[in-house]
DRENVEX-234626 format. One line per 10 residues: number of its first residue (from 1); their letters; for each residue x, y, z of N, C-alpha, C, O. Coordinates in steps of 0.05 Angstrom, whole numbers, padded with zeros to 5 digits. Layout:
BEGIN
NUM = A = X,Y,Z,X,Y,Z,X,Y,Z,X,Y,Z | ...
END
This chain:
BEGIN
1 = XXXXXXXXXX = -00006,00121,00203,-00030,00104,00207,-00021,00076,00214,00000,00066,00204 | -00038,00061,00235,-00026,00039,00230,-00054,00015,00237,-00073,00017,00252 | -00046,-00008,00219,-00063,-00027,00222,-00058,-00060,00244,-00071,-00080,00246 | -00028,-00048,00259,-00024,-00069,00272,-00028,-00099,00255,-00022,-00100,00231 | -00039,-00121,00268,-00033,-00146,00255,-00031,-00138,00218,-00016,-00150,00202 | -00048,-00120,00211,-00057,-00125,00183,-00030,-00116,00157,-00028,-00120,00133 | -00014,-00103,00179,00006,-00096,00178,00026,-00118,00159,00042,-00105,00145 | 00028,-00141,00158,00032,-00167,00143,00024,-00174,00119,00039,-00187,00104 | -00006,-00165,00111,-00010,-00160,00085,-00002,-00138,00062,00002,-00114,00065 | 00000,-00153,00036,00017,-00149,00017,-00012,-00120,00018,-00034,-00122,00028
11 = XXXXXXXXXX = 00004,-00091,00002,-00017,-00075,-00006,-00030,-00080,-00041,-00019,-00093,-00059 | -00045,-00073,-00042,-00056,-00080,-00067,-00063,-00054,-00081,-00067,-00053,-00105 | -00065,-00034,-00067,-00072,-00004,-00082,-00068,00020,-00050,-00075,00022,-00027 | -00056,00031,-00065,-00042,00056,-00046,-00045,00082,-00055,-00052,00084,-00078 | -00042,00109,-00037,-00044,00131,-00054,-00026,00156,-00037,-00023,00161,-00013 | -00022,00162,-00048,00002,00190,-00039,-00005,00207,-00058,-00006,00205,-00082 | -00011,00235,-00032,-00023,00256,-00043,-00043,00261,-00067,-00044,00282,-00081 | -00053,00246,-00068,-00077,00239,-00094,-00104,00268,-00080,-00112,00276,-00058 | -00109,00277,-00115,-00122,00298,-00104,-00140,00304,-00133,-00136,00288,-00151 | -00153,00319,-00136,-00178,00313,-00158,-00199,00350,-00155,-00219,00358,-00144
21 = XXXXXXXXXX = -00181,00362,-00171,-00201,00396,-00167,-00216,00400,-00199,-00205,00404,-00221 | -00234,00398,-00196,-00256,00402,-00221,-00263,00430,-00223,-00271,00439,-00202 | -00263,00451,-00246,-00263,00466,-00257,-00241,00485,-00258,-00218,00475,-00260 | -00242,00515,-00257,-00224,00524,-00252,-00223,00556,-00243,-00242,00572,-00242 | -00195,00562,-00237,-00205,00600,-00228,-00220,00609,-00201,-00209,00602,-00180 | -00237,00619,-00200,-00256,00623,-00184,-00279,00603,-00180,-00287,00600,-00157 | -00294,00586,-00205,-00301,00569,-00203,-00288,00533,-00196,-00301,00513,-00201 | -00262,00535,-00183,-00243,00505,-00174,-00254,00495,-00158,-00250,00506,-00136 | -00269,00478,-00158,-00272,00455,-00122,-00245,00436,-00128,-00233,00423,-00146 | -00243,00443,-00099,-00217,00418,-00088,-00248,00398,-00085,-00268,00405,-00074
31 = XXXXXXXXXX = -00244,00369,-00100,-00262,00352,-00082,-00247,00332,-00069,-00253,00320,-00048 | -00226,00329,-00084,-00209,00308,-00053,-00184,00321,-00063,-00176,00327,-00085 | -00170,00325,-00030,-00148,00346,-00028,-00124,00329,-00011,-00128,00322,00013 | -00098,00323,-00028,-00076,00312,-00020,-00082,00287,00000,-00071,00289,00022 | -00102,00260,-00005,-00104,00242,00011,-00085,00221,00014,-00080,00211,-00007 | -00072,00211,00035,-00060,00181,00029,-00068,00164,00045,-00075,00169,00068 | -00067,00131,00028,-00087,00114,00040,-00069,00084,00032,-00054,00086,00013 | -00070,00067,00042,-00067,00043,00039,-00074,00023,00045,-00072,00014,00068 | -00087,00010,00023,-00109,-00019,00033,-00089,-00038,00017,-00075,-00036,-00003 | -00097,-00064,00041,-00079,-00085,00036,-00101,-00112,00027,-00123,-00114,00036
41 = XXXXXXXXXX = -00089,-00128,00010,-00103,-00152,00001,-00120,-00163,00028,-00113,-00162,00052 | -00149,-00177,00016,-00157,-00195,00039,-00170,-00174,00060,-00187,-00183,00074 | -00162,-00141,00065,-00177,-00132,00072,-00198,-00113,00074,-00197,-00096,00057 | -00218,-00110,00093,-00245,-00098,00081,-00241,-00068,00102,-00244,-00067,00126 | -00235,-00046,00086,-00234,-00021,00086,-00267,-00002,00089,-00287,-00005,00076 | -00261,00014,00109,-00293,00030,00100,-00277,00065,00090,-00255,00073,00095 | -00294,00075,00078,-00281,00110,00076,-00312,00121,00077,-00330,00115,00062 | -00313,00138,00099,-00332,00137,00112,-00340,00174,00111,-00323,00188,00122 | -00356,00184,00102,-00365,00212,00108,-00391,00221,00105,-00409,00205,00100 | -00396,00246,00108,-00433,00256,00098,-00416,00259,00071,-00393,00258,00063
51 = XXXXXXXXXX = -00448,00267,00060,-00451,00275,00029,-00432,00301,00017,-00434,00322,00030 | -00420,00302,00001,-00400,00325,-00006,-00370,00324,00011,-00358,00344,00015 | -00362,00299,00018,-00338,00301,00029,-00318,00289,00015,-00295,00290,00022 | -00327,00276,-00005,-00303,00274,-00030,-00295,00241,-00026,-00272,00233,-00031 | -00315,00225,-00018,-00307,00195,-00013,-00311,00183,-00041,-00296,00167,-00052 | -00341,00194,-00055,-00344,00181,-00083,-00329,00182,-00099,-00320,00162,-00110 | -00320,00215,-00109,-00296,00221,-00119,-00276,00212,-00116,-00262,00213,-00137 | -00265,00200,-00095,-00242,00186,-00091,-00246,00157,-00105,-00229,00145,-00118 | -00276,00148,-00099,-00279,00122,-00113,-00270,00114,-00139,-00255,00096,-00145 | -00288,00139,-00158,-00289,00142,-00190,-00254,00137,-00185,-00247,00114,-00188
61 = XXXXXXXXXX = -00238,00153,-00180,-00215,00149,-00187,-00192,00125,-00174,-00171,00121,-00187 | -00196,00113,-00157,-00192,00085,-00149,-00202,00068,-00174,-00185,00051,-00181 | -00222,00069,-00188,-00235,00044,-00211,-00226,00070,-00232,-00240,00067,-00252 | -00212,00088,-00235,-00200,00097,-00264,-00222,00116,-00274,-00219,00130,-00294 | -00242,00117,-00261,-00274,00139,-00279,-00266,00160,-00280,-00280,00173,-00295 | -00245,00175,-00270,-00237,00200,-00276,-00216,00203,-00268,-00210,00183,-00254 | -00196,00223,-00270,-00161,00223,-00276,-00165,00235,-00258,-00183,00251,-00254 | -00141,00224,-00241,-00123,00245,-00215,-00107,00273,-00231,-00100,00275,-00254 | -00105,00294,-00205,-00108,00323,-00217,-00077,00318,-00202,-00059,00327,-00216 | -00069,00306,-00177,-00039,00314,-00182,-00036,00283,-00157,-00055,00268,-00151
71 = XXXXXXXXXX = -00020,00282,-00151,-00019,00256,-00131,-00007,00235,-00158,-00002,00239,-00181 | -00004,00209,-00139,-00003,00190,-00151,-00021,00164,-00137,-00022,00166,-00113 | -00034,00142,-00148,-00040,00116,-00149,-00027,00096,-00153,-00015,00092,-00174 | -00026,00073,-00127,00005,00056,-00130,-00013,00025,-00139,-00027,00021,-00119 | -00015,00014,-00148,-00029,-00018,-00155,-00009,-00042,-00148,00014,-00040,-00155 | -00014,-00054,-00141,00002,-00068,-00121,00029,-00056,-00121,00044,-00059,-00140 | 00034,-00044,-00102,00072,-00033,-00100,00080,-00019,-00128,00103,-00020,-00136 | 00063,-00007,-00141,00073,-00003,-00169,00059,00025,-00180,00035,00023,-00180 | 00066,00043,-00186,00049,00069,-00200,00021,00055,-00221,00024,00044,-00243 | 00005,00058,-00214,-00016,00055,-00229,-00014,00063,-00267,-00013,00087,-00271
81 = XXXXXXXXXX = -00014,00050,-00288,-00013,00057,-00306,-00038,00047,-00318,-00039,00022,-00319 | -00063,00064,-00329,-00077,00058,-00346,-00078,00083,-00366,-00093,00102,-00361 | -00066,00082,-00381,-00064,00100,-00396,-00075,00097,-00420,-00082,00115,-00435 | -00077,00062,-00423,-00082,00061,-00457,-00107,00046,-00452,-00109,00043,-00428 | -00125,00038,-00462,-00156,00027,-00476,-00144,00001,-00455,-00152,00000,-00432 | -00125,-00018,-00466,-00126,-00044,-00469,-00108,-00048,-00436,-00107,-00070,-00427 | -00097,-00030,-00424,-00083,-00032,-00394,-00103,-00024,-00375,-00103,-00036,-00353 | -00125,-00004,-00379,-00146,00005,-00367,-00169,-00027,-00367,-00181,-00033,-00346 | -00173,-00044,-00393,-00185,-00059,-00391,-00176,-00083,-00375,-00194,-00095,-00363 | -00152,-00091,-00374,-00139,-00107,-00357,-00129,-00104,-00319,-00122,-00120,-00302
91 = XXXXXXXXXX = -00134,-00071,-00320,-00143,-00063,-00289,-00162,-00070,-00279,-00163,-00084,-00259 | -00188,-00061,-00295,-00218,-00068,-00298,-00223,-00101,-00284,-00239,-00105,-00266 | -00208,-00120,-00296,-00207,-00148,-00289,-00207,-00145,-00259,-00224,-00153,-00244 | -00181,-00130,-00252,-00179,-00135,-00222,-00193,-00123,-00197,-00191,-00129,-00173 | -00208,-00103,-00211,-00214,-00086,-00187,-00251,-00080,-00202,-00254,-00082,-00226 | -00265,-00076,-00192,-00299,-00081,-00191,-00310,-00065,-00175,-00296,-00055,-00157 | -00339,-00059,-00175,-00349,-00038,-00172,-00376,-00047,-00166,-00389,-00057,-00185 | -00390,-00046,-00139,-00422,-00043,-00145,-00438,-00021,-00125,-00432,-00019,-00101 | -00453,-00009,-00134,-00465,00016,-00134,-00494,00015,-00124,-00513,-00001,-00128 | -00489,00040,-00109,-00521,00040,-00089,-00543,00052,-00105,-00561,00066,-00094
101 = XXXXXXXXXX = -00542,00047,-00137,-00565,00056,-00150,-00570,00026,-00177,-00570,00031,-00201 | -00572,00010,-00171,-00570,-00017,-00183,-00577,-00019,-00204,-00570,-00039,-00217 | -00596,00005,-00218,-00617,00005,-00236,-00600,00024,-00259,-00605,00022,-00283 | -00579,00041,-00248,-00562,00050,-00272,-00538,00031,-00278,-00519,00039,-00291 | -00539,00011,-00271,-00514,-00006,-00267,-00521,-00019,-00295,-00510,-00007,-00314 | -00533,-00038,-00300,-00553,-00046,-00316,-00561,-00033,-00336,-00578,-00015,-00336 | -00546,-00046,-00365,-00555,-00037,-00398,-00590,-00049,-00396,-00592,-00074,-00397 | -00618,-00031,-00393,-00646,-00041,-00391,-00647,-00058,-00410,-00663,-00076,-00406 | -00634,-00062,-00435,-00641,-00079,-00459,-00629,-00098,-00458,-00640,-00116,-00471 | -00606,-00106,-00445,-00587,-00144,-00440,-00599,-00151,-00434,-00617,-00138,-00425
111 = XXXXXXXXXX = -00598,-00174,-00433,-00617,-00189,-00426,-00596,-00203,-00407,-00574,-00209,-00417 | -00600,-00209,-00381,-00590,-00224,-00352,-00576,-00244,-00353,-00561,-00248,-00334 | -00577,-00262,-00372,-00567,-00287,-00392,-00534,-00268,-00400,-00515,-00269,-00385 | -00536,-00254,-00421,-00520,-00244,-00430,-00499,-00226,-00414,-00475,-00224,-00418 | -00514,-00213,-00395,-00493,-00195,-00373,-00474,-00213,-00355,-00450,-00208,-00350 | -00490,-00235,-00346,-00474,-00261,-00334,-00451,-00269,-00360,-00427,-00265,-00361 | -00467,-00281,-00378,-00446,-00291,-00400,-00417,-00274,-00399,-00396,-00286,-00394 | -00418,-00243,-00405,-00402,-00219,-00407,-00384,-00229,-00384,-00362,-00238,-00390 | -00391,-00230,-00356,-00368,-00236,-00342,-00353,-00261,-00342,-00330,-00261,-00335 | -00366,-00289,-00352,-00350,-00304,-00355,-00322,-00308,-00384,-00302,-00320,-00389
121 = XXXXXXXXXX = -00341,-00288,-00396,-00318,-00283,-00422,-00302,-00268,-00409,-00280,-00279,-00411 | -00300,-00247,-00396,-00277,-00230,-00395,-00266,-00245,-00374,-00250,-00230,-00362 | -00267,-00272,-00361,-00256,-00278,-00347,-00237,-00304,-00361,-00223,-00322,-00350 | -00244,-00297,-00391,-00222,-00323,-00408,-00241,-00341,-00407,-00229,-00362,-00413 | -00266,-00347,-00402,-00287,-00375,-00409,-00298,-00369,-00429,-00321,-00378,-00427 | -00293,-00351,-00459,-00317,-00353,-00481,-00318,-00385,-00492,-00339,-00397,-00499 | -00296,-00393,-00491,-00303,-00421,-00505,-00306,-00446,-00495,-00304,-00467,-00508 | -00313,-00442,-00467,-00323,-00466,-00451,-00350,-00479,-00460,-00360,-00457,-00467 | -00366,-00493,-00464,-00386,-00512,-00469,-00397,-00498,-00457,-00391,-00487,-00436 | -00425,-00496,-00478,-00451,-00477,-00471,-00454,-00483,-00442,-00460,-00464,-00427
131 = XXXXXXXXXX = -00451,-00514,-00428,-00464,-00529,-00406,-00457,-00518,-00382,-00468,-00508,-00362 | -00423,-00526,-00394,-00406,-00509,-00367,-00417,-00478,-00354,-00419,-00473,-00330 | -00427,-00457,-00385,-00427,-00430,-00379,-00448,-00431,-00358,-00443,-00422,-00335 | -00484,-00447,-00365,-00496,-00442,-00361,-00487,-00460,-00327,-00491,-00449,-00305 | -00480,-00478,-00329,-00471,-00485,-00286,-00462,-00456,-00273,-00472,-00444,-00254 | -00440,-00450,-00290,-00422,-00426,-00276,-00448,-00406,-00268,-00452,-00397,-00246 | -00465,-00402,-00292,-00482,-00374,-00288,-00504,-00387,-00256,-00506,-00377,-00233 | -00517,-00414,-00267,-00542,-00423,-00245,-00523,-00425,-00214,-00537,-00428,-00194 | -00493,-00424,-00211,-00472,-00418,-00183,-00478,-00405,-00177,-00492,-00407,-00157 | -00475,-00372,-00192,-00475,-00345,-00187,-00496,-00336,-00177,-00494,-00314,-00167
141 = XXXXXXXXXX = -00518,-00349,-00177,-00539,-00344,-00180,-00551,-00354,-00155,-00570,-00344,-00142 | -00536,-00380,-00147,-00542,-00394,-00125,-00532,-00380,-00104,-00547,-00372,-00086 | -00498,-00374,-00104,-00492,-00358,-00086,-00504,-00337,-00071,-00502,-00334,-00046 | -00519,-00320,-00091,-00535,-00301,-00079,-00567,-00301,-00080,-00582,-00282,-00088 | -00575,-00328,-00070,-00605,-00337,-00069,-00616,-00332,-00091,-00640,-00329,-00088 | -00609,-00331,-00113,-00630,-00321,-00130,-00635,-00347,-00158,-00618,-00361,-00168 | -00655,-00346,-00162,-00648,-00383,-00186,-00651,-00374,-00206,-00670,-00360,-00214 | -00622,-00383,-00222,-00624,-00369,-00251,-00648,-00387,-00279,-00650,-00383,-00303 | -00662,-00406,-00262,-00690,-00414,-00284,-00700,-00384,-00285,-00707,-00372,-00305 | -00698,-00373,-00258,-00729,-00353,-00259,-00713,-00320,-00270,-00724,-00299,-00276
151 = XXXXXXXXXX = -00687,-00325,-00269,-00671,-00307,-00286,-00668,-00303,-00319,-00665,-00283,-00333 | -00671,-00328,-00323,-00660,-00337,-00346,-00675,-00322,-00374,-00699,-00324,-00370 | -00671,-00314,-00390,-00695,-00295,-00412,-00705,-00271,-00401,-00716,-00257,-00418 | -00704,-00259,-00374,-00709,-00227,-00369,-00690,-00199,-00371,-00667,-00194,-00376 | -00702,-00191,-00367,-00681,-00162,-00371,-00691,-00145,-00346,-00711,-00145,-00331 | -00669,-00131,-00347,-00664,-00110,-00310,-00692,-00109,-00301,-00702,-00125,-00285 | -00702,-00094,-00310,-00726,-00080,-00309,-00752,-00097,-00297,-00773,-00088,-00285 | -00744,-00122,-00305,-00767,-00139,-00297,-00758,-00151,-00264,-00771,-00166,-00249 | -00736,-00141,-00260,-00734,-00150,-00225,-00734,-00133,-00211,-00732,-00109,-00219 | -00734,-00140,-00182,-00740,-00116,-00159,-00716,-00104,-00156,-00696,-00113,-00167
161 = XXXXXXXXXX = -00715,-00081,-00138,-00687,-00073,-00129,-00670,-00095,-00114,-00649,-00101,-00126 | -00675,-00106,-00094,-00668,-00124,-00086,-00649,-00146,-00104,-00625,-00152,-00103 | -00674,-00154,-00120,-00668,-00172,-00137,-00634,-00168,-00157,-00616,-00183,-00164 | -00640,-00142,-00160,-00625,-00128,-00183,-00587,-00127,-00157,-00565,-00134,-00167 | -00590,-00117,-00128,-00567,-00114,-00118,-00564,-00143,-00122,-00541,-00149,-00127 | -00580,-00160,-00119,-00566,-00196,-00116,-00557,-00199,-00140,-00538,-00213,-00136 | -00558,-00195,-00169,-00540,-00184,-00189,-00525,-00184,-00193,-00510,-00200,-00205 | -00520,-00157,-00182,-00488,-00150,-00186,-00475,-00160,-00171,-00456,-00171,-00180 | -00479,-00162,-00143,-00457,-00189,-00132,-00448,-00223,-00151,-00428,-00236,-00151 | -00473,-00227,-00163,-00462,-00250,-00181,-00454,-00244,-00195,-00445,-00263,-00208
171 = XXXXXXXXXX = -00448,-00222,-00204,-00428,-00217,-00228,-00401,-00211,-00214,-00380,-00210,-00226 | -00403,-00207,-00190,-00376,-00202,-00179,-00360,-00232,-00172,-00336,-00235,-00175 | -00380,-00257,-00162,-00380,-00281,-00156,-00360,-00285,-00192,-00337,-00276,-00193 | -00367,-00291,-00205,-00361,-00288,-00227,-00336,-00283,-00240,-00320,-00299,-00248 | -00335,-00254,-00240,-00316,-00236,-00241,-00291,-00242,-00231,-00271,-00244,-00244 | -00295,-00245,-00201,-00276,-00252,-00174,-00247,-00231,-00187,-00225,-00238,-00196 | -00259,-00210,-00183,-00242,-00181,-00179,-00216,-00188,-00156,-00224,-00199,-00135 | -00193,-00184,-00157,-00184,-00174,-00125,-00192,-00156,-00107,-00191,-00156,-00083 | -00202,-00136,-00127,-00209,-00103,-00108,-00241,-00105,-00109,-00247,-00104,-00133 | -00267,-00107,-00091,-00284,-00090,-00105,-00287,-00065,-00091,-00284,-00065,-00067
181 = XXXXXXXXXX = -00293,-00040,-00106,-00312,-00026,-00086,-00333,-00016,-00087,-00339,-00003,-00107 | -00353,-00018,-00065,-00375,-00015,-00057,-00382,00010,-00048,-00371,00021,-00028 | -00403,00023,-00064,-00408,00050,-00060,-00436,00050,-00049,-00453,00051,-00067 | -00447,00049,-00015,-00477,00046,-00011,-00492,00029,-00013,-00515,00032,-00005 | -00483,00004,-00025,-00490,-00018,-00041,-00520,-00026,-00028,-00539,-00036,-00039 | -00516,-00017,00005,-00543,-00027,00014,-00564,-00009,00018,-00586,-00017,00027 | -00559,00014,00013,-00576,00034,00024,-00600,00039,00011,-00613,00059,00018 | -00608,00025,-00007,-00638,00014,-00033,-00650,00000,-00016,-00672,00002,-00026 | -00653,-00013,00003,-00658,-00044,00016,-00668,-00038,00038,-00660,-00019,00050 | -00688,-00053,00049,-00694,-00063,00071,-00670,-00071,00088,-00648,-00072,00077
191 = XXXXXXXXXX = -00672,-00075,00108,-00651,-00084,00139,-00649,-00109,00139,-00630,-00119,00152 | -00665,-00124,00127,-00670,-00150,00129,-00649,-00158,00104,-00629,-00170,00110 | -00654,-00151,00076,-00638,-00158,00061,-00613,-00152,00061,-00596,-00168,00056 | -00610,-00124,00069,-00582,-00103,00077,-00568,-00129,00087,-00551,-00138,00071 | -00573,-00144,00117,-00562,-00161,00127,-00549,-00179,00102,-00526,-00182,00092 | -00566,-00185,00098,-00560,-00208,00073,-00547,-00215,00044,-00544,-00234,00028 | -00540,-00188,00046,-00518,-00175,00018,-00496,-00168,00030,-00474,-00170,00019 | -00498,-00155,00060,-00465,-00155,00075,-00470,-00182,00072,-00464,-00188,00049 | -00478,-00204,00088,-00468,-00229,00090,-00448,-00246,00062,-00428,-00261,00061 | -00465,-00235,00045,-00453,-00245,00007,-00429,-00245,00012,-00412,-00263,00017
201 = XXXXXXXXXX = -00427,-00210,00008,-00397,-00199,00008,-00375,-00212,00022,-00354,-00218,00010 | -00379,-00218,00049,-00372,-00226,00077,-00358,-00254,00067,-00334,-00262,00066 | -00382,-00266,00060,-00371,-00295,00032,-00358,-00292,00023,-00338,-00305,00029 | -00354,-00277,00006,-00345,-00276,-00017,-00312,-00267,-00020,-00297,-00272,-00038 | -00308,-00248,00008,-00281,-00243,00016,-00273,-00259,00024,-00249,-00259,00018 | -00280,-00284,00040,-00268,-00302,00046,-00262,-00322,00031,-00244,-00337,00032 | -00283,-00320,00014,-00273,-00342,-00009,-00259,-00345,-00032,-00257,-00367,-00044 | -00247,-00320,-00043,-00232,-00317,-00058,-00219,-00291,-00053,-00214,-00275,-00071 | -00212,-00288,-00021,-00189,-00260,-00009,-00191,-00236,-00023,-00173,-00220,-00025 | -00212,-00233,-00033,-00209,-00203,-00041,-00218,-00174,-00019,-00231,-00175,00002
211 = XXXXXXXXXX = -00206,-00152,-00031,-00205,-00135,-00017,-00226,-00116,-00021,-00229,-00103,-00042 | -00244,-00116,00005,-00263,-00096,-00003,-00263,-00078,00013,-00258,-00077,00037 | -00269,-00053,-00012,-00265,-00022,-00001,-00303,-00010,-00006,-00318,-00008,-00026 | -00306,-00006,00018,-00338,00004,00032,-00338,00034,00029,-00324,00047,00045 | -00351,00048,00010,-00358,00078,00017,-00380,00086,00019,-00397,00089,00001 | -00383,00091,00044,-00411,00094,00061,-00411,00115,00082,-00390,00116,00095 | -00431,00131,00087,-00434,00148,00106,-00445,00133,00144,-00446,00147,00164 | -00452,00105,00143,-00459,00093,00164,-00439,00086,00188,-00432,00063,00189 | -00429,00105,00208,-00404,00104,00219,-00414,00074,00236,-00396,00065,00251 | -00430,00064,00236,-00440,00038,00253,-00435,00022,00234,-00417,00006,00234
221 = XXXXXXXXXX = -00450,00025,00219,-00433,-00002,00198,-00407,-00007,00191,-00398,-00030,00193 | -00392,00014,00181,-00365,00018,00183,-00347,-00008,00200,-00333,-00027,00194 | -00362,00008,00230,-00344,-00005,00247,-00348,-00034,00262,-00337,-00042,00282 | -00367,-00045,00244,-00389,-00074,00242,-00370,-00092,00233,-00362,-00112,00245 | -00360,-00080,00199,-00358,-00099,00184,-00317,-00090,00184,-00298,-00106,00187 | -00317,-00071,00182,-00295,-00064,00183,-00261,-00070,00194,-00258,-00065,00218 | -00238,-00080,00180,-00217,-00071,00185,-00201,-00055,00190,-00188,-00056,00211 | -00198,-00032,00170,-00185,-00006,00177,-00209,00017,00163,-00222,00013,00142 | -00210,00038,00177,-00241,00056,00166,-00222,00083,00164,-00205,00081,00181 | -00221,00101,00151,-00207,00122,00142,-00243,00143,00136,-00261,00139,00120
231 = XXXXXXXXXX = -00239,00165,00163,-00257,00188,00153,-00250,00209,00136,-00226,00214,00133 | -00270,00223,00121,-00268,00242,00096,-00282,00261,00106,-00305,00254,00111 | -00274,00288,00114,-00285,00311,00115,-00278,00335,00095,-00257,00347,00099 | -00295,00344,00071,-00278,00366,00056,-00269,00366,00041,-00264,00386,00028 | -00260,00330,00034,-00244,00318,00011,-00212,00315,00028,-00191,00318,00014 | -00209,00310,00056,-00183,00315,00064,-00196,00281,00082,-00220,00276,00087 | -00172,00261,00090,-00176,00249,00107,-00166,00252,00137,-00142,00252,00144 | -00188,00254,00155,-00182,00272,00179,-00165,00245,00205,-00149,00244,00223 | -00183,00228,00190,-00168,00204,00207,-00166,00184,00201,-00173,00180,00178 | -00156,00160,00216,-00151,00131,00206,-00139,00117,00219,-00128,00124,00240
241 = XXXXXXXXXX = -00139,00089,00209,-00131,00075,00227,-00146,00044,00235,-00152,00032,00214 | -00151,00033,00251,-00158,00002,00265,-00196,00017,00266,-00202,00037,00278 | -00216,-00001,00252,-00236,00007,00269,-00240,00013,00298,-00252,00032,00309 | -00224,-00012,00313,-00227,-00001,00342,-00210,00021,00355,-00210,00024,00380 | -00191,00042,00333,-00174,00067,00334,-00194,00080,00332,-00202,00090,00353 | -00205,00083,00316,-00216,00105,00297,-00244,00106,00314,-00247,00130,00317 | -00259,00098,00323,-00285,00092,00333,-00286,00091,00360,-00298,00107,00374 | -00273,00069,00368,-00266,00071,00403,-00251,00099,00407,-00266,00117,00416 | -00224,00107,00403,-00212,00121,00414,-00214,00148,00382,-00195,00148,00365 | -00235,00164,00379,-00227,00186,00360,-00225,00200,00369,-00236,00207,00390
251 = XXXXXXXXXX = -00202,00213,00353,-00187,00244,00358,-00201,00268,00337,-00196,00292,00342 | -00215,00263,00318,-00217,00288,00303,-00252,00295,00319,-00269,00282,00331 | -00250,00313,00313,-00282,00329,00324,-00303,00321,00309,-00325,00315,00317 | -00293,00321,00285,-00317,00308,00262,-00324,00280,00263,-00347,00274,00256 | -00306,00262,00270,-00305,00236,00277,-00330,00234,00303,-00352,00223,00301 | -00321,00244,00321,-00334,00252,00349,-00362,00250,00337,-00378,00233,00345 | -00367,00270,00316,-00397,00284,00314,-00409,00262,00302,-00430,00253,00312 | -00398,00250,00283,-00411,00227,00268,-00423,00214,00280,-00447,00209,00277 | -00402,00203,00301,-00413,00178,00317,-00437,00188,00341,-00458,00175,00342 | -00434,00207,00357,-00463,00220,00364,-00483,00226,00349,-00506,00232,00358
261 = XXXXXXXXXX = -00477,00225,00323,-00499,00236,00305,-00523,00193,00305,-00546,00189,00298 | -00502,00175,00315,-00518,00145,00313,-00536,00141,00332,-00529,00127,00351 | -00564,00154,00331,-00574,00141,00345,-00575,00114,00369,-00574,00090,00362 | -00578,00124,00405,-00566,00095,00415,-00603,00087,00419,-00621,00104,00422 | -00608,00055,00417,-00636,00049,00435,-00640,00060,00455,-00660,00075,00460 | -00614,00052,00475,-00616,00059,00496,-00620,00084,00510,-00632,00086,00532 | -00611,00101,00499,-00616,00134,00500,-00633,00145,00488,-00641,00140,00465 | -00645,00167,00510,-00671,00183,00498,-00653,00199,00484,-00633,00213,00489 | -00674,00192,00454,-00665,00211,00428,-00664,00243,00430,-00685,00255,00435 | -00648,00254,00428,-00646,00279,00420,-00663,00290,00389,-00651,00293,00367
271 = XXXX = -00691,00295,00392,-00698,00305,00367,-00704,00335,00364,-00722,00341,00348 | -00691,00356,00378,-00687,00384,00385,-00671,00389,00358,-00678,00407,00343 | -00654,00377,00354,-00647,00385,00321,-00649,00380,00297,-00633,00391,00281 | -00668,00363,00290,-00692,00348,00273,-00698,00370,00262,-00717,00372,00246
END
């Protein structure tokens, strides 16, 4: 694979032959089968498939939610070790997670005050001056349009979806993970907002170089926002490479199909297989 210029950045999480089969016997799914991948700091990765091709699965186990079945995970240049409570919680610091269902993300009973609070403690600020906390929280808040007066005393439940993805990006503002990844993050949303939560992110990599990894089925968006996009068919990665590799010039057939599967304006739609 290669990423040309990007080629200069340090890697920050890698994987060789990483692979993940749930159950067993006659009943085994391979859901992701011998993949290797390497994302480098500072850049924004997509892993791109339909439904059942083993991109989420790969996710859970990138953020530690479930144990690799044989492969290995490299964290910066290094075998991944979370083995114990307190090394798993200090991975956790670096690498972040927000999810295209916003509403399970979210304990309904914290109160919005307190979930903000949570990331500035685990970020080493419990004992900063109430004043300080509450600037840091009304930032976070600013960053992603949203004003923490009208935040301040509610709980999940009382905001919109919308409201709720602008959220968890402030907790990522916050947070300031090296890794996050983004599973659909926009696919709850209107087009209008969609715009406007890539744009956050878009921020947000630039402003404190972190590396975001996109798992999404939108081969157009992919190759929008995208640095290097790696497709998933099967749980196997069929290709990879430079968005403008992988998209301009694809070699796998499934790749091919995806991208005919994107609707153009300009072309009368094919709805014969609708």
């Amino acid at each position: 694979m290669s990423i040309n210029n990007h080629d200069i950045r340090p890697l920050c999480l890698s994987g060789r032959g990483v692979t993940k089969v749930f159950g067993i016997g006659d009943k085994k799914t391979v859901a992701v089968d011998h993949v290797d991948f390497d994302f480098r700091e500072g850049e924004l990765v997509s892993i791109v498939g339909e439904s059942g091709s083993g991109k989420t699965t790969l996710a859970k186990m990138l953020l530690g939610l479930i144990s690799v079945t044989e492969g290995e995970i490299f964290y910066q240049g290094k075998p991944r070790d979370i083995r114990s409570r307190k090394k798993k919680k200090e991975y956790w610091k670096n690498i972040q997670a927000i999810f295209q269902d916003p509403f399970s993300s979210f304990n309904v009973f914290t109160k919005i005050d307190t979930v903000l609070l949570d990331c500035i403690h685990m970020r080493g600020g419990k004992h900063l001056p109430k004043e300080k906390k509450v600037e840091m929280m009304a930032e976070a808040c600013s960053f992603v349009n949203l004003k923490y007066e009208e935040m301040t005393n509610k709980y999940p439940f009382e905001l919109s979806g919308g409201q709720m993805q602008r959220l968890m990006i402030a907790r990522i503002f916050l947070l300031k993970p090296k890794i996050l990844l983004a599973d659909e993050p926009t696919s709850m949303i209107d087009a209008c907002s969609r715009a406007t939560i890539l744009d956050m992110l878009m921020n947000l990599r630039n402003e404190i170089g972190m590396t975001i990894i996109f798992i999404t089925h939108d081969i157009g968006l992919a190759y929008y926002i995208s640095d290097s996009v790696y497709i998933m068919e099967k749980g196997k990665i069929v290709e990879s490479g430079t968005a403008d590799e992988v998209i301009l010039n694809s070699k796998a057939d499934y790749t091919k199909r995806l991208i005919s599967d994107v609707p153009k304006i300009y072309e009368e739609w094919d709805l014969s297989t609708v």
